[in-house]
C-alpha positions as CSV (number, residue, x, y, z in Angstrom):
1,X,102.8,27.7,149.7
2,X,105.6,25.3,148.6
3,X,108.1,28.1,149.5
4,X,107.1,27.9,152.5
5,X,106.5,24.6,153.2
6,X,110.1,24.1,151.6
7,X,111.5,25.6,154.7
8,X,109.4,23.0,157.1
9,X,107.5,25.9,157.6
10,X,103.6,26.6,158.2
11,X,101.3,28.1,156.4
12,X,97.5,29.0,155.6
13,X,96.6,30.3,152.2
14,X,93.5,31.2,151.5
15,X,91.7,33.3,148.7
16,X,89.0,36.1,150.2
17,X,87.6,39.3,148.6
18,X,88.7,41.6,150.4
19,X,85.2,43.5,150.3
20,X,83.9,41.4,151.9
21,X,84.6,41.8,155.5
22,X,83.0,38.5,156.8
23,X,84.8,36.6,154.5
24,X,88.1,38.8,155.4
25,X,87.5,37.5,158.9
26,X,87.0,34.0,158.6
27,X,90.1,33.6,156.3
28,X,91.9,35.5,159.8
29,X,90.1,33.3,162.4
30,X,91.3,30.1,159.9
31,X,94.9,31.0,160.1
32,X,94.6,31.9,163.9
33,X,93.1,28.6,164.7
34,X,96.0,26.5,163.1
35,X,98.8,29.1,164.3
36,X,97.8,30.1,167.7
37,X,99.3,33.7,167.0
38,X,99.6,37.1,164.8
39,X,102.5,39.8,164.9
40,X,102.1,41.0,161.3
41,X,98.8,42.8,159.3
42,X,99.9,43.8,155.6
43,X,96.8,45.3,153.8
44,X,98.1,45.2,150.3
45,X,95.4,44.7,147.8
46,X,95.1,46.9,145.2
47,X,93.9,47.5,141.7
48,X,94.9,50.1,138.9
49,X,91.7,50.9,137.4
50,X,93.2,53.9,135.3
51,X,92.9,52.5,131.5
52,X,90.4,52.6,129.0
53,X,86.6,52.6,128.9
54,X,86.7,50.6,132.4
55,X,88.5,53.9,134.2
56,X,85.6,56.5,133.0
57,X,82.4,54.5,134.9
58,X,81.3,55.6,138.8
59,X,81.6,52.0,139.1
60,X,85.7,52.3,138.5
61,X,85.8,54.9,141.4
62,X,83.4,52.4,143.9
63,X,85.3,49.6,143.0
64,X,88.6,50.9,144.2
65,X,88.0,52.7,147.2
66,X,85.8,49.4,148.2
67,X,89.3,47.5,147.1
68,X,91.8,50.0,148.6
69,X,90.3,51.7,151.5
70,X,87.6,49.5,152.6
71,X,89.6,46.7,152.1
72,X,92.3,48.0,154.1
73,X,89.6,48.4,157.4
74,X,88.4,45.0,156.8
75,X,92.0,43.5,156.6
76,X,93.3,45.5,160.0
77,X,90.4,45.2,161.6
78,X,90.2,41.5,161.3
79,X,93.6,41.1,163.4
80,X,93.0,44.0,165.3
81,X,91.3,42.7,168.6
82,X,93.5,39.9,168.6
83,X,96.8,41.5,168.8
84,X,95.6,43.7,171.6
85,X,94.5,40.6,173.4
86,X,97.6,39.0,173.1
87,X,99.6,42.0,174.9
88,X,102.8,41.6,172.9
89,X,102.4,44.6,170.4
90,X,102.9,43.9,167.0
91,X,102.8,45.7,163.5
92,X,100.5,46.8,160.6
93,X,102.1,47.9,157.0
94,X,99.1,49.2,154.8
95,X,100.7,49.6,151.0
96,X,99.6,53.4,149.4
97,X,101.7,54.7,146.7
98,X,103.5,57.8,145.4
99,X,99.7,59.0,144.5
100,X,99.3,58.6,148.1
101,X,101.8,61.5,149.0
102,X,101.1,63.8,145.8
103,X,98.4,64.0,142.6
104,X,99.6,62.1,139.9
105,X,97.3,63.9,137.5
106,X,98.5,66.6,135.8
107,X,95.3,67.2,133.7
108,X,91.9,66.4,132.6
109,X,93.3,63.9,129.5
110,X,93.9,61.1,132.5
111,X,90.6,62.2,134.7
112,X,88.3,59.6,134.9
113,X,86.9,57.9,138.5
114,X,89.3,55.2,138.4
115,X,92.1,57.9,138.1
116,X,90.2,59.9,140.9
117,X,89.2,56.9,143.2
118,X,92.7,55.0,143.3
119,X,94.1,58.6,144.7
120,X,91.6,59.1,146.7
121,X,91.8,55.7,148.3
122,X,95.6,56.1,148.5
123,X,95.4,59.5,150.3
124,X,92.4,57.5,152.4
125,X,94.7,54.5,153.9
126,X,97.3,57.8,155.3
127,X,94.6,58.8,157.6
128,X,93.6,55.4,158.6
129,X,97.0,54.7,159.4
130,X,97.8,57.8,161.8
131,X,94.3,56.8,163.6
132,X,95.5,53.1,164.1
133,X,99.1,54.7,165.0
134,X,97.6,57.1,167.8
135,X,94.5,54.5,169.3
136,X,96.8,51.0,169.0
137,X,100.1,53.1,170.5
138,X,99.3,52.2,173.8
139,X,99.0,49.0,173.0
140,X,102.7,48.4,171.6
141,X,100.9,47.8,168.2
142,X,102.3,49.8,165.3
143,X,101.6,51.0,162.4
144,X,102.6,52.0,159.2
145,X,101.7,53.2,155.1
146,X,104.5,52.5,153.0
147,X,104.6,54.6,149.2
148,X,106.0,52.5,146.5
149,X,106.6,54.0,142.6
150,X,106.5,52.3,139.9
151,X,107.4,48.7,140.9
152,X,108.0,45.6,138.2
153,X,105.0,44.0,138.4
154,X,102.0,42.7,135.7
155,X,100.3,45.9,137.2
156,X,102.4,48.3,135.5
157,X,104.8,46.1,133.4
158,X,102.2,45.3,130.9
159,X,101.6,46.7,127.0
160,X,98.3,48.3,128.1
161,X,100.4,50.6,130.6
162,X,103.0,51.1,128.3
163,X,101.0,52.2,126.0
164,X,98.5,54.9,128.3
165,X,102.3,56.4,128.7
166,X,103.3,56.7,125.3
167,X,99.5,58.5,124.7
168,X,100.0,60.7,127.4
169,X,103.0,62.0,128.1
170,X,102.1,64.1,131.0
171,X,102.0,60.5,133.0
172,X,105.6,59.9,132.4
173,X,106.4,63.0,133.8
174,X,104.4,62.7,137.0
175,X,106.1,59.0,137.1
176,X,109.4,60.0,137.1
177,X,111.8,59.2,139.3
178,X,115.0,60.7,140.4
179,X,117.0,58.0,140.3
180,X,118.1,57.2,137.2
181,X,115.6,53.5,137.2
182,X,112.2,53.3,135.4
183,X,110.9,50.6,137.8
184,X,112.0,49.4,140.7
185,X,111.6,45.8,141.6
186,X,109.3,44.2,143.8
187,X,112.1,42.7,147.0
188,X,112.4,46.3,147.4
189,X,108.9,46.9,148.6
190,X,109.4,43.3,150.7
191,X,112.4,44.3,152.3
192,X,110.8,48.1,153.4
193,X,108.1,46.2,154.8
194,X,110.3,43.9,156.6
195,X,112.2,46.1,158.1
196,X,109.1,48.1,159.6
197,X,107.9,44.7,160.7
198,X,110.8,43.5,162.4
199,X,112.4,44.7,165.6
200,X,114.5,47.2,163.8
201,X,111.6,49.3,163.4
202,X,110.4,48.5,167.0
203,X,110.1,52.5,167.5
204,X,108.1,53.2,163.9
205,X,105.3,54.3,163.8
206,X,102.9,56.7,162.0
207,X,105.3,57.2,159.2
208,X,104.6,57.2,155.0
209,X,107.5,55.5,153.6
210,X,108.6,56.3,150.6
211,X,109.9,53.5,148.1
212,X,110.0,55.4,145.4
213,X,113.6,56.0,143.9
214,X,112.4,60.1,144.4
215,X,109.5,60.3,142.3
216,X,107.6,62.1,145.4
217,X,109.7,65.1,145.6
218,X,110.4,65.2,141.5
């Protein structure tokens, strides 16, 4: 918020679960009501529920297709009536991944249903995209999954990760990149999104960008 407001800029920041659809929409309705306006949808909440004990349970596979693909709906479709009220187009970036584009499991030591369900709701947000692309075309209303690797965050950049490689080294190898990084850093992401926000991108749509320094086609 200070960032923002740093710039004598607006802004509304709230925290909502993004299961929870109702809670989803009020957080939307909120920021409408102070800002009269929406261009932008970026679904990107996510969780990595791939290590340890918490990975093997069903409950690791509900909890991150509720997260990741649920989620997703309840974010775009939230913001969705409005920007087809407002007539002026706009544009949705849903974040997937690399395991959104290919397995990252390359046997049963890393299966587990948080492995499974993070995949699964990765491959989940590529169709929901290309249905959003095809029904909000008309509309001027874009929309876009975007398929990062490995990026610098606590998500990956943390001793517990670090150490699920160094166990298995089959995940390095279905993590590697092409270009000669381990990790790329998070403005990267930001400025792929930005650019299939802005006007640049104006004729963008239905695409899965990769972000990902090669690691889909390794």
């Amino acid at each position: 918020m200070k960032q923002v407001e740093a710039l004598d800029r607006r802004i509304v920041a709230k925290r909502a679960d993004v299961r929870d659809q109702r809670a989803v929409q009020a957080v939307f309705d909120e920021g409408l009501a102070e800002l009269g306006h929406v261009d932008i949808v970026l679904a990107n909440a996510g969780i990595l529920a791939i290590i340890g004990e918490k990975a093997k349970p069903i409950q690791a596979w509900h909890e991150s297709i509720d997260i990741m693909l649920t989620g997703v709906l309840h974010t775009c479709e939230a913001a969705i009536p409005t920007l087809i009220d407002q007539g002026q187009g706009g544009s949705i970036v849903i974040t997937s991944s690399m395991a959104g584009l290919k397995s990252l499991l390359r046997g049963m030591d890393l299966k587990s249903h948080g492995t499974l369900g993070y995949h699964a709701a990765k491959h989940g947000v590529v169709g929901l995209m290309r249905c959003y692309a095809n029904a909000l075309g008309p509309f001027g209303i874009r929309c876009n999954t975007i398929h990062p690797t490995g990026v610098n965050t606590p998500m990956v950049a943390n001793p517990e990760f670090q150490a699920l490689t160094e166990e298995y080294p089959s995940a390095v190898e279905s993590l590697r990149n092409t270009l000669p990084v381990p990790l790329i850093e998070p403005v990267d992401i930001s400025n792929a999104i930005v650019y299939l926000a802005s006007d640049a991108g104006r004729y963008v749509t239905g695409t899965t960008m990769p972000v990902d320094a090669g690691a889909s086609t390794y």
